[in-house]
N, C-alpha and C positions, 0 to 999 in steps of 0.2 A: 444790091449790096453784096460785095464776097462773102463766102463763109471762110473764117479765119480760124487755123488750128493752131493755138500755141505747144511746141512739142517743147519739153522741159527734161531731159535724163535727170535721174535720181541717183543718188547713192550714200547711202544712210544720211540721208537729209533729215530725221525728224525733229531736229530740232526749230529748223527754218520754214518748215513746210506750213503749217497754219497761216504766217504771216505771208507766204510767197502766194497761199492760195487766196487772202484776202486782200491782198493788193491784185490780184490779177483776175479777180472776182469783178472788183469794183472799175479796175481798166476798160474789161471787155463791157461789162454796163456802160458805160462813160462812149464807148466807140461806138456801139448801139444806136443810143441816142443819138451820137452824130452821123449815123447813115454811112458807116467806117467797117463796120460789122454785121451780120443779121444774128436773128436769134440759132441760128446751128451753128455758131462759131463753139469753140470748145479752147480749153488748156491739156493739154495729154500727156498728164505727168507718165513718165515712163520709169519703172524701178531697175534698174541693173544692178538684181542679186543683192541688194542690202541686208544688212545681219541686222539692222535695228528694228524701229517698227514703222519705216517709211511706209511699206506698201498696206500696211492695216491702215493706216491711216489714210491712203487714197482710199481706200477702199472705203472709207466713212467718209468723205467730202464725197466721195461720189453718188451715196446713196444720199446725201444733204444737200449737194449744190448739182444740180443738172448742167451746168457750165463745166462740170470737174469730170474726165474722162482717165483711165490707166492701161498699163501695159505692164507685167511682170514678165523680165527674161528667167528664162529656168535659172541661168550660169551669169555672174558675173563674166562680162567679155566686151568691159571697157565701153569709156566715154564714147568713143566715134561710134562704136554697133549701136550700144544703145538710142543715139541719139541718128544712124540712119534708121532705127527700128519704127519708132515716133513719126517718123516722114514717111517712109513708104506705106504705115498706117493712114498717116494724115492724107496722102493722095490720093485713097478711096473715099474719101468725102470733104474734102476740101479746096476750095478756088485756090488759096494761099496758105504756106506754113512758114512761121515766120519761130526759128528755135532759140532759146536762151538757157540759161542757167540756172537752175531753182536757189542760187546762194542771194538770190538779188540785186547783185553787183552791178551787174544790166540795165540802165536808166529804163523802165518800164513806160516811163512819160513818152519816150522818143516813137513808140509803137504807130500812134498816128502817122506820122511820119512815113513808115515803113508802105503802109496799106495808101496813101495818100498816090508814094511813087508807082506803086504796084499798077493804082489806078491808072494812071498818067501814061503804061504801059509799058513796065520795065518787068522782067520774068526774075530778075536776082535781082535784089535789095540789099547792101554790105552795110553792115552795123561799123563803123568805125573812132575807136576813140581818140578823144582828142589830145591827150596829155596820161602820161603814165604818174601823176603823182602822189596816189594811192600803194604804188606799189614800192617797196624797198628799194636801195641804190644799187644793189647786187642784180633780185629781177628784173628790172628795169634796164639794166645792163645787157643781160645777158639774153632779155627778150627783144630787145633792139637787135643787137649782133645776128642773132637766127634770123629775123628775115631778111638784115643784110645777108648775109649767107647763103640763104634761099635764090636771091635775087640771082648773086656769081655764081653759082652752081645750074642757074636755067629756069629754077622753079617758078612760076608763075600766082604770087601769092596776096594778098592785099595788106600792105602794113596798117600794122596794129588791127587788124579783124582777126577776132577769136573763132566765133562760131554763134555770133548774135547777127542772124539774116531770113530774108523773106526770099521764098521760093514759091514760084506760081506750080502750078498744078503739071504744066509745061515741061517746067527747068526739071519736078519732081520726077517724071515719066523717063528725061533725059538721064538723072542721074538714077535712076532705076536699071541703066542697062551698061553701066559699070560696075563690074565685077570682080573688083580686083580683094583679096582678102585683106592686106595690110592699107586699111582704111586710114587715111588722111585726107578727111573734107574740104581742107582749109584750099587745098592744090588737087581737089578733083572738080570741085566747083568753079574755078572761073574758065578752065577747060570745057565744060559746058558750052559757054559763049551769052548768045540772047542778049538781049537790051540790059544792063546794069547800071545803077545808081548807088549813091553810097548816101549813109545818115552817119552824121556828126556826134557822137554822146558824150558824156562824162561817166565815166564809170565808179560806181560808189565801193564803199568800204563794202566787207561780208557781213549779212546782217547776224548770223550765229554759225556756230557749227567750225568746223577748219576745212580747209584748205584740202580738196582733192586732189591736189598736184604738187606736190613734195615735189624736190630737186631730182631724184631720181628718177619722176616718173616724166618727170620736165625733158630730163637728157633724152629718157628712153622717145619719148613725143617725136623729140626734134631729129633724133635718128631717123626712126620710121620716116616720118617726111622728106628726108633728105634720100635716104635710099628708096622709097618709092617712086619718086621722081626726076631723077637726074642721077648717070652713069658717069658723073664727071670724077669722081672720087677712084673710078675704074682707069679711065685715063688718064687723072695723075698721078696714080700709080705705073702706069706703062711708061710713061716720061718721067718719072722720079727713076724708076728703071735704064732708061737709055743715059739718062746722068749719071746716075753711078756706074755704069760702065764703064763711058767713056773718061769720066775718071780715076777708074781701076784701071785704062791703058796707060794715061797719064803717068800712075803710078808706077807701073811695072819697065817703064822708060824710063823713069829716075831711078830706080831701082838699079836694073841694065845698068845703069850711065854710071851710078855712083860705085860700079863693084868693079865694073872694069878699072874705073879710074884709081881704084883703093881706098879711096872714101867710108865705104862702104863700115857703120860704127854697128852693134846688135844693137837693136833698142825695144827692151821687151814693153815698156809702155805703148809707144805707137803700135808695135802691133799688136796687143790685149785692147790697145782702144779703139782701131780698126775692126776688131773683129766683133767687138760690142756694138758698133755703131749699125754695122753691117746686119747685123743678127737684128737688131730693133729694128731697121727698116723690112728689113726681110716676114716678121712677125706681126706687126703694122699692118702691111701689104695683106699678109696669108687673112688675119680677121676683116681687113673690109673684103676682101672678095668672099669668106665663110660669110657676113652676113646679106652679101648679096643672093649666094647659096641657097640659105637660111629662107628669106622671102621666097624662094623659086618652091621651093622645099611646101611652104605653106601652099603658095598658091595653086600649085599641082594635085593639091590632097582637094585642096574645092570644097573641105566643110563649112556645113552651114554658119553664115556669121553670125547669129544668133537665133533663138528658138523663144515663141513665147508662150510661157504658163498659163495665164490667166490674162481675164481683161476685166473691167469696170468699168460700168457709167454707163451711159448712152452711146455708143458707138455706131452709127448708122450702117449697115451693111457687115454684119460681123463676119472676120473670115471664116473659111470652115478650116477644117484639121489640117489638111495637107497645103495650108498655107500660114501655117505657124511656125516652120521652119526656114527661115530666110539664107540661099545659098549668092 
């Protein structure tokens, strides 16, 4: 039987967290018994910096459920760290890690599923929902479009998979020597390669607690993935460029033409609204090449992507000091 690590990122979860950790209590039992699990399988809730009382709270399932394992990052530093923090934990003691969401959303039933294909001998497992009709007609919109998006820009991504997937021990070691700072899982993972299989879910309402990803942190997401992965936005900027050029010849020959011939009228609108149009495309251009910059800027400095404080539970093989900071 694998040993299975549920990796779970945190962030002032406590409202959810009881119910997340007795539903996933009673799962890993349930997979046990079917010979889907052995008894070292673990959940590895991981807290990224929460102000609540998330990580007291692992910290008491841990010393109550031997199934319950933690990871405290020193710093808040976002979902993806957190949640590659949990994995490259989980690949010093795990056959399989398979990551979700502590809000429950995540059909938890589907888990067999996952460890079934793994068996079968697939190294990535993609959690894929079937229907967005949980989520409002705006997200639902707008999270369709992005990975249309994704797709015309080159990005290589799996519609509608969030970040609910199984990784073999394998895939884990593979994505351990991607190094890039501006982490985006969702398009570092099928780059990997290995055998891959997808599981079908329904994805459930949130069982308490809100919503970690406001609109703003939505956009900021879908940025990061787009400029980490595809320089097409660099190139149609160079060809938005060579069009208005050669439409500013265009111009300056009508221009020519219309002066000689006496035509020639002042029209202070067309040129204030040339000069405006011009100025926004010019401004446009300067910010996406600055937040290309920007990534270059990060990834040059090579700080650690997260650091961890403390741990909990049963961890078999705990690291030592100089591998609590993960670069």
């Amino acid at each position: 039987m694998p040993t299975v690590y549920l990796v779970i990122p945190c962030y002032n979860e406590e409202e959810v967290l009881p119910e997340t950790v007795k539903r996933l209590t009673k799962k890993l039992q349930t997979m046990q018994a079917a010979g889907l699990a052995d008894e070292a399988s673990r959940m590895l809730l991981v807290d990224d910096g929460s102000k609540d009382r998330t990580w007291a709270l692992i910290e008491q399932f841990s010393k109550e459920n031997a199934r319950v394992a933690g990871l405290k990052l020193a710093h808040n530093r976002g979902h993806q760290n957190a949640l590659l923090a949990g994995l490259m934990e989980a690949r010093q003691h795990a056959d399989c890690a398979i990551s979700l969401d502590a809000d429950l959303q995540d059909d938890v039933e589907v888990l067999d599923e996952f460890v079934t294909k793994y068996q079968e001998g697939c190294d990535v497992v993609y959690g894929v929902r079937k229907k967005r009709e949980t989520d409002t007609a705006f997200k639902r919109s707008t999270a369709q479009g992005f990975y249309k998006v994704m797709r015309i820009l080159g990005v290589e991504v799996v519609y509608n998979h969030a970040d609910y997937r199984l990784m073999s021990r394998r895939a884990l070691d593979a994505l351990s020597e991607y190094r890039e700072v501006n982490l985006f899982l969702r398009g570092i993972v099928p780059l990997i390669g290995f055998r891959s299989d997808y599981v079908y879910y329904d994805r459930h309402e949130r069982f308490a607690g809100e919503s970690k990803y406001p609109l703003k942190k939505m956009i900021s997401f879908a940025l990061d993935g787009i400029t980490s992965f595809s320089v097409k936005p660099l190139k149609i900027i160079s060809r938005l460029g060579i069009i208005v050029s050669v439409l500013s010849v265009f111009g300056l020959i009508y221009a020519l033409i219309s002066y000689f011939t006496g035509n020639a009228v002042a029209g202070w609108t067309a040129t204030v609204s040339s000069i405006w149009l011009l100025g926004g495309i010019q401004l446009l251009c300067i910010g996406v090449v600055g937040g290309y910059i920007g990534k270059i800027y990060s990834e040059v400095k090579a700080r650690p992507r997260y650091c961890i404080e403390e741990k909990a539970g049963d961890l078999r093989g705990i690291s030592s000091q100089n591998d609590l900071c993960e670069k």
